[in-house]
C-alpha positions in Angstrom: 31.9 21.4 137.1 34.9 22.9 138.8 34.1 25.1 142.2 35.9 27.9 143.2 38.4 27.2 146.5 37.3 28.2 149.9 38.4 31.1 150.8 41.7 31.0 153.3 40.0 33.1 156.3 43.5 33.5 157.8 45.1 34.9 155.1 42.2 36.9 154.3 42.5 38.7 158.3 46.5 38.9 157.7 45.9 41.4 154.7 43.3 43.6 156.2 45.3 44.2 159.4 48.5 44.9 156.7 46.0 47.8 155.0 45.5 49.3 158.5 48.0 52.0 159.5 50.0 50.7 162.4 50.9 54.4 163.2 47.1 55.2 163.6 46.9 57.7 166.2 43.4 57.6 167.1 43.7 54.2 169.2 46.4 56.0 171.2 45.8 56.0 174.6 47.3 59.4 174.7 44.0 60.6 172.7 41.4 61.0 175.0 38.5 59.4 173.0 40.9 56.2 173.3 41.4 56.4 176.7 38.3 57.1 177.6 36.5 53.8 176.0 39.7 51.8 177.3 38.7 52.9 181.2 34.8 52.4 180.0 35.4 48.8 179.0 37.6 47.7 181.9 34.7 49.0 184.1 32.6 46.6 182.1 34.5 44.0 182.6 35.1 44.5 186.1 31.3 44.4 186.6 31.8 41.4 184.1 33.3 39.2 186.8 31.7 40.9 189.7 28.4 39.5 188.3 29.6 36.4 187.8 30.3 36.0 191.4 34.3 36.6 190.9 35.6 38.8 193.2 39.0 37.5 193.3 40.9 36.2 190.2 44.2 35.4 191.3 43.5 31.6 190.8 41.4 32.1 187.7 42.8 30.9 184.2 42.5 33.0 181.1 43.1 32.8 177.7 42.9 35.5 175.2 42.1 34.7 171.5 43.7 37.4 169.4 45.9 38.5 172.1 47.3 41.0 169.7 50.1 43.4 171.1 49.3 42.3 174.8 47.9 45.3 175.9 44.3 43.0 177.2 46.2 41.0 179.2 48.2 43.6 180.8 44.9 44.7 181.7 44.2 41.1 183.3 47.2 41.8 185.4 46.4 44.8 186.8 43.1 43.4 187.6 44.6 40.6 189.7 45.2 37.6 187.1 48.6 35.8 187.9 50.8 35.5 185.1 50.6 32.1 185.4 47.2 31.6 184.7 47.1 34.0 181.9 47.7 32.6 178.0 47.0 34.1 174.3 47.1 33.0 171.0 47.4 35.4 168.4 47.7 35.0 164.0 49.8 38.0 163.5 53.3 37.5 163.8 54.4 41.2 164.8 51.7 41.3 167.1 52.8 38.4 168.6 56.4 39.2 169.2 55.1 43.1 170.5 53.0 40.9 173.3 56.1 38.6 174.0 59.0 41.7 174.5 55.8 43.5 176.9 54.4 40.5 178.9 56.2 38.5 181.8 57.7 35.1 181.0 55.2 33.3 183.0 52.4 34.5 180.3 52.1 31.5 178.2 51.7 33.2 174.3 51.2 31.2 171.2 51.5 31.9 167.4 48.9 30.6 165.4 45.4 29.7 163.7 43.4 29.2 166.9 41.0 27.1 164.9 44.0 24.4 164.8 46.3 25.2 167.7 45.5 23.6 171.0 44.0 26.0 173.2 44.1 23.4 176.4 41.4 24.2 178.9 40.5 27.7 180.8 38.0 29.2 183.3 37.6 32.0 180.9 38.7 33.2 177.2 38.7 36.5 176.5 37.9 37.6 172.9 38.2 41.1 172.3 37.4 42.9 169.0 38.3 39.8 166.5 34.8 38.3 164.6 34.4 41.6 163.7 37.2 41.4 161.5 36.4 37.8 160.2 33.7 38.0 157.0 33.4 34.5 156.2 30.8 32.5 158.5 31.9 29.2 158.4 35.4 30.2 159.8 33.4 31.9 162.7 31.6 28.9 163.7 35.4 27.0 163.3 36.4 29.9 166.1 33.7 29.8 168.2 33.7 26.1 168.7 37.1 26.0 169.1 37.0 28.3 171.7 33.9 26.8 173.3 35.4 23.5 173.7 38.4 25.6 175.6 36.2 26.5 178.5 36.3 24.4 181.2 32.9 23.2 182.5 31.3 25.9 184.5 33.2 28.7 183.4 32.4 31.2 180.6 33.4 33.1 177.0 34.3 36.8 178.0 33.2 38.8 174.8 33.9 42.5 173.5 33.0 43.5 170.2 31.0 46.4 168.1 27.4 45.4 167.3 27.0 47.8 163.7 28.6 48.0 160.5 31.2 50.5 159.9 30.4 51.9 156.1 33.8 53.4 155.7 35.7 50.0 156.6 34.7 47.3 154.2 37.1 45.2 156.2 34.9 44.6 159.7 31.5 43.9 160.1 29.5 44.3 163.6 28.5 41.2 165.0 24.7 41.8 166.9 24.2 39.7 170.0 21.5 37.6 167.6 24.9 36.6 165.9 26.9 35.7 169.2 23.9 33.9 170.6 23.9 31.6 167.1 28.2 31.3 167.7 27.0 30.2 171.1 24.1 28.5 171.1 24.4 26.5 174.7 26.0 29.2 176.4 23.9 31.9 178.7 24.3 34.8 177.3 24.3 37.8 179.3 25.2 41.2 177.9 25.7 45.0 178.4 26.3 47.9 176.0 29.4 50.0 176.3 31.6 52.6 174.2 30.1 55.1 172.6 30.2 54.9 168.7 33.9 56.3 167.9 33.2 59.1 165.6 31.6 60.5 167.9 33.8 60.3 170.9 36.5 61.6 168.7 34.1 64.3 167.7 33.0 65.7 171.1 36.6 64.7 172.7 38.2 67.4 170.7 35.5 69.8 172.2 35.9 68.5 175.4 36.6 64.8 177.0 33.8 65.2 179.8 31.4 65.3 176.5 32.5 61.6 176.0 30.4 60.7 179.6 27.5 62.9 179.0 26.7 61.7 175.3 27.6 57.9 176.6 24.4 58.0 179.0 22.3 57.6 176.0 22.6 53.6 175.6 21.6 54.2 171.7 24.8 56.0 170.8 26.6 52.6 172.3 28.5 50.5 169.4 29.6 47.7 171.5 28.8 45.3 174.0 30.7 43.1 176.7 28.9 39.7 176.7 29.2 36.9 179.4 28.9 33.5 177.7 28.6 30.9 180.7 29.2 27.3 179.8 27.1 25.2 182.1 29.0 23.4 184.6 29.3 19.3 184.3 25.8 17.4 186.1 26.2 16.4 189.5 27.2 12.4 190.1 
């Protein structure tokens, strides 16, 4: 009995991001429902760090899986990173090139599968917004290990992602924290909702922006959550 192929996850995440519109105006930061969640989730992961007990991260290293267009690490520089301690690996070609012509030099960016590239070793990675775009489990798990095994000992997973299904995208799913604690099973997982659901911030943002921080105070209206995955640090001699 013949059995069908595997699918090829990679590919798979290459044509969904090719159906999106590249043009799509509502993740403009020039639209204030964008902008607002943008300046909610850096304040999430300020408080991120700040609760880790980092206060200063000029000497932390970072490495962003799906660094996309750049615009994450940017934000790691304005928060204090040096550029030399900052890295991403992204799939996506264009994306790739987009970070490259935006980042300094000293940003060390790599094109590839991050389930095969070598990621070295780093005090944090940053994932931001990509198992929700992968559907098949097993290449998940692949991820999630393969990004485990880039933390150094004693340092942690930095996660952002949306927690619920979006009906009218077929192509993303929302990955619950009972999903990230199974991805991670021997990290500590400490998390906080953020960002209110995007239909609605679009919704009230075209009424009035200061909606966006009214509505937001209801933690039920809140699609996503900034986790902090800390890997336990080696056992004393």
């Amino acid at each position: 009995m013949s059995t069908a192929p595997e699918p090829d996850e990679a590919a798979e995440v290459r044509a969904r991001y090719a159906r999106r519109h590249a043009a799509d105006r509502r993740y403009s930061l020039l639209e204030p429902a964008a902008l607002l969640a943008s300046q909610e989730r850096q304040r999430a992961l300020q408080r991120a760090f700040r609760t880790a007990g980092i206060d200063d991260v000029a000497r932390v290293t970072l490495l962003e899986v799906g660094s996309g267009g750049g615009g994450n690490l940017l934000e790691m520089l304005w928060l204090g990173f040096a550029a030399e301690n900052l890295a991403g690996v992204e799939l996506l070609a264009e994306r790739h090139a987009t970070a490259r012509a935006r980042l300094p030099e000293a940003v060390r960016l790599t094109l590839g599968d991050a389930t095969t590239a070598p990621l070295g070793a780093s005090d944090v990675v940053y994932v931001s917004t990509v198992f929700s775009s992968l559907l098949d489990d097993a290449f998940q798990q692949r991820l999630a290990a393969a990004i485990w095994a880039a933390v150094k000992p004693g340092g942690a997973v930095l996660w952002y992602d949306f927690t619920v299904d979006n009906p009218r995208n077929p192509d993303v799913r929302g990955v619950p924290l009972t999903r990230v604690r199974a991805l991670f099973p021997h990290g500590r997982v400490g998390a906080r909702r953020t960002t209110l659901a995007p239909p609605i911030a679009r919704r009230v943002c075209r009424l009035h922006p200061a909606l966006y921080t009214w509505l937001n105070a209801l933690p039920f209206l809140r699609t996503h959550v900034v986790a902090w995955i800390a890997k336990p640090p080696l056992p004393s001699p």
